[in-house]
C-alpha positions in Angstrom: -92.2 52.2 -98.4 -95.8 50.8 -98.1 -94.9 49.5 -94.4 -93.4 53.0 -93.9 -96.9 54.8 -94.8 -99.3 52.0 -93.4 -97.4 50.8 -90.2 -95.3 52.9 -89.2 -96.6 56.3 -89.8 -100.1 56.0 -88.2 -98.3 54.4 -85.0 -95.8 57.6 -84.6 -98.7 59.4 -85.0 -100.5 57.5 -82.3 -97.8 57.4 -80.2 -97.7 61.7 -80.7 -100.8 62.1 -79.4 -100.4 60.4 -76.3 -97.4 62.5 -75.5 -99.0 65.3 -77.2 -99.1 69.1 -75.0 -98.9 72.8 -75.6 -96.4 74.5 -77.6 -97.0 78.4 -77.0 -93.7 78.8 -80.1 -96.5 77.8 -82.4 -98.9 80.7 -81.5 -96.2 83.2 -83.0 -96.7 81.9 -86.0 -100.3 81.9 -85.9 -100.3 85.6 -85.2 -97.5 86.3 -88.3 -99.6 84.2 -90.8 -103.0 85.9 -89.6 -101.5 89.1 -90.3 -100.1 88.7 -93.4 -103.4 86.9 -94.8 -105.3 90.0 -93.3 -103.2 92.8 -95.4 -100.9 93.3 -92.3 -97.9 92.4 -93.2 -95.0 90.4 -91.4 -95.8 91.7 -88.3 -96.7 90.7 -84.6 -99.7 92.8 -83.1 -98.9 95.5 -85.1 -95.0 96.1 -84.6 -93.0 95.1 -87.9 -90.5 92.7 -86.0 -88.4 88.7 -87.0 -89.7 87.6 -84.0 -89.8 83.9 -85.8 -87.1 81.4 -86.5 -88.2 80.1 -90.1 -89.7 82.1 -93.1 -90.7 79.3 -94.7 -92.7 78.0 -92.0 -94.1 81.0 -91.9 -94.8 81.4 -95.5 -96.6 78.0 -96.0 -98.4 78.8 -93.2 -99.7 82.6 -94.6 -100.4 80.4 -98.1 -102.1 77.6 -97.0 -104.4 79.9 -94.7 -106.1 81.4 -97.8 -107.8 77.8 -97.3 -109.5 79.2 -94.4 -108.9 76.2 -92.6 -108.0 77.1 -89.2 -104.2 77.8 -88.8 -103.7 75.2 -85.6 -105.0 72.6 -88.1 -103.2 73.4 -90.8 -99.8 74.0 -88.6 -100.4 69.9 -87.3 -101.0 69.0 -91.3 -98.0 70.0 -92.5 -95.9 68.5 -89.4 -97.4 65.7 -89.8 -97.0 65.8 -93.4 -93.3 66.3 -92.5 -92.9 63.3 -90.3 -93.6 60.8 -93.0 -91.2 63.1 -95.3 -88.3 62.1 -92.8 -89.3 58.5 -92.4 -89.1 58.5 -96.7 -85.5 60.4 -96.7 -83.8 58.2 -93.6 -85.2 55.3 -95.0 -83.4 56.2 -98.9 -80.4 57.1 -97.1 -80.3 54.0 -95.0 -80.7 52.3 -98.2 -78.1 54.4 -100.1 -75.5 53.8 -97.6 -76.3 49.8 -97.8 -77.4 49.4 -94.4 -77.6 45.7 -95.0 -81.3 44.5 -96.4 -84.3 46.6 -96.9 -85.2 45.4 -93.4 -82.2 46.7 -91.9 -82.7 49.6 -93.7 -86.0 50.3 -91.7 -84.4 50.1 -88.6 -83.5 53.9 -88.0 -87.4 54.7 -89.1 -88.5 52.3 -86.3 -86.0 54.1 -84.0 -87.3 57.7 -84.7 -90.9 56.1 -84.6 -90.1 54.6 -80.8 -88.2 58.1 -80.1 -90.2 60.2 -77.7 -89.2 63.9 -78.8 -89.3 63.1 -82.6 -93.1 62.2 -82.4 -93.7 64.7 -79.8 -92.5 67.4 -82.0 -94.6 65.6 -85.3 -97.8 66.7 -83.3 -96.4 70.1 -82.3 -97.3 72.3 -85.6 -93.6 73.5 -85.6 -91.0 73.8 -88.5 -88.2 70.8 -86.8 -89.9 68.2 -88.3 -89.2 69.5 -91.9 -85.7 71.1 -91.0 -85.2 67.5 -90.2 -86.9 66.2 -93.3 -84.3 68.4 -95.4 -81.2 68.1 -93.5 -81.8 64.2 -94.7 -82.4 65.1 -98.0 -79.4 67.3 -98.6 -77.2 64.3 -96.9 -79.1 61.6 -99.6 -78.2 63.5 -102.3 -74.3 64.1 -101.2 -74.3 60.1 -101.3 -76.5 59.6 -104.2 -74.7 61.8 -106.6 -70.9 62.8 -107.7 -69.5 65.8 -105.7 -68.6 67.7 -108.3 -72.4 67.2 -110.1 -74.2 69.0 -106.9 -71.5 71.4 -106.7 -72.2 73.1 -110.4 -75.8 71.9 -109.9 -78.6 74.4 -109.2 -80.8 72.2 -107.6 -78.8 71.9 -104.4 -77.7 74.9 -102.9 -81.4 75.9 -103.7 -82.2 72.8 -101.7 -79.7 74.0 -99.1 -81.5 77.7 -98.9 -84.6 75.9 -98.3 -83.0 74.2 -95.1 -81.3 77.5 -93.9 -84.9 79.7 -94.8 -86.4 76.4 -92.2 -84.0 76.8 -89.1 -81.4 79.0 -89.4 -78.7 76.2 -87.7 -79.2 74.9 -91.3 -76.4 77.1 -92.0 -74.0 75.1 -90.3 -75.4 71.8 -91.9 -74.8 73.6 -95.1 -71.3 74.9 -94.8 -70.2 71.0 -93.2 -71.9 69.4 -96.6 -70.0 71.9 -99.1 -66.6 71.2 -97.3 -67.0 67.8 -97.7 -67.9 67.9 -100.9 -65.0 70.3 -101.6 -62.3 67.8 -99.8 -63.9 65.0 -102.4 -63.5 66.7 -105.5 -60.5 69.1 -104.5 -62.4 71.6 -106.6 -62.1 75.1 -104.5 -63.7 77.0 -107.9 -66.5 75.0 -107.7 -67.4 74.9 -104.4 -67.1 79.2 -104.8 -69.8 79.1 -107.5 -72.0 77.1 -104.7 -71.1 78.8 -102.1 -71.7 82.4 -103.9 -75.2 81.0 -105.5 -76.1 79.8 -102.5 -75.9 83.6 -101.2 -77.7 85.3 -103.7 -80.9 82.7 -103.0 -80.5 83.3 -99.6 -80.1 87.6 -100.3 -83.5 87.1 -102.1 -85.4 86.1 -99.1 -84.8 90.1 -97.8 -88.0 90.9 -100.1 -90.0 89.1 -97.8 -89.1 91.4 -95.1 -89.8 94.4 -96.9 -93.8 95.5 -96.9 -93.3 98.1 -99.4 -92.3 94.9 -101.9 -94.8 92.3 -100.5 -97.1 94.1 -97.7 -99.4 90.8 -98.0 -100.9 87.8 -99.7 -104.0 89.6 -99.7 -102.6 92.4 -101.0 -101.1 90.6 -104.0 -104.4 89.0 -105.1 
C-alpha cells in the first residue's frame, strides 16, 4: 500500500500530465455545479435539462464548490483523488483473488499506471475514474463476502446505486454482479429483495431533478 501511494501514484500522475489535453465534457459540469451553487438550479444557461451523464459527479462537484475553490481545480482533485482509490481496490482484489505474492499482486496497478488512457483520464476532472474505482469495489466485495450476506445486506445495492448514480453503464455492471450472486446462492427471493431495494435508492435520486424539492445548495443554507 505505501509503494502504491509513494511510487506509484505520483508517477501516474506524472505520466498524466504529460499526456494531459482538453476535455470540453468537463465544462458541462462546470456550468451545472455553478448553477446550482448560484440558486439556479440543475440547469445549463438557464434551460432546466440532464444534459450530464453522472449526478453524483455533479453533486460532489456543486458541494465541494461552496469551498470557493475554483471548479477546474476541484474537478482534477477529486480525479485524482479517484485514481489512487482504484489503484487501492485492484490492488485488494488482486490480493483477494490470490494473485500469487503481494508483488504479484501489484502488477495490474503497475499496468494501469503504464496504461495511457487510464492516467489520461486521472488528469481529465471527469467522473470514469471513480465509476472505475467502484465497479472494483463492488467486484472485491462479491469475492470478499458470502453471496447470500451482500444479497440481504444494505450496504451493497446502496454501493451499487452509487456506481449506476456515477455512469449510468453501471447498470449493466450491476445486473451481471446480482446474477452471479444469484447462480451462487440459488436464492431467487433474495436476490428480489436486492434487486427491488436497489430500485427504490435509485427512484430517490428523482428529488434531485425536481427544483421545487431542492432548487439549490444555496437555497438550502
Amino acid at each position: 500500500m505505501t509503494l502504491i501511494v509513494l511510487v506509484l501514484f505520483p508517477i501516474a500522475i506524472i505520466y498524466g500530465q504529460q499526456i494531459y489535453a482538453i476535455c470540453d465534457d468537463t465544462y458541462i459540469y462546470f456550468v451545472y455545479a455553478r448553477n446550482f451553487i448560484e440558486g439556479n438550479g440543475l440547469t445549463f444557461n438557464g434551460t432546466r435539462v440532464e444534459g450530464f451523464s453522472s449526478i453524483t459527479w455533479v453533486l460532489l462537484l456543486s458541494t465541494l464548490g461552496l469551498t470557493r475553490i475554483p471548479l477546474p481545480i476541484l474537478a482534477n482533485i477529486l480525479s485524482l483523488l479517484s485514481g489512487i482509490f482504484v489503484f487501492i481496490t485492484t490492488y485488494a482484489l488482486a490480493r483477494r483473488i490470490q494473485v500469487g505474492s503481494i508483488w504479484t499482486a501489484l502488477m495490474p496497478v503497475v499496468l494501469l499506471v503504464a496504461s495511457g488512457d487510464f492516467v489520461f483520464y486521472m488528469s481529465t476532472g471527469l467522473e470514469g475514474i471513480l465509476f472505475s474505482a467502484l465497479v472494483t469495489l463492488c467486484v472485491y466485495f462479491c469475492y470478499s463476502q458470502e453471496p447470500k450476506v451482500l444479497l440481504n445486506s444494505v450496504y451493497f445495492p446502496l454501493l451499487m446505486a452509487l456506481m449506476i448514480l456515477t455512469r449510468p453503464e453501471g447498470a449493466l455492471v450491476a445486473a451481471l454482479l446480482v446474477l452471479i450472486l444469484t447462480l451462487q446462492t440459488k436464492s431467487l427471493l433474495l436476490a428480489i429483495r436486492c434487486g427491488v431495494l436497489l430500485f427504490l435508492i435509485l427512484g430517490n435520486h428523482e428529488i434531485v431533478y425536481s427544483q421545487r424539492a431542492i432548487p439549490s445548495i444555496t437555497n438550502l443554507e
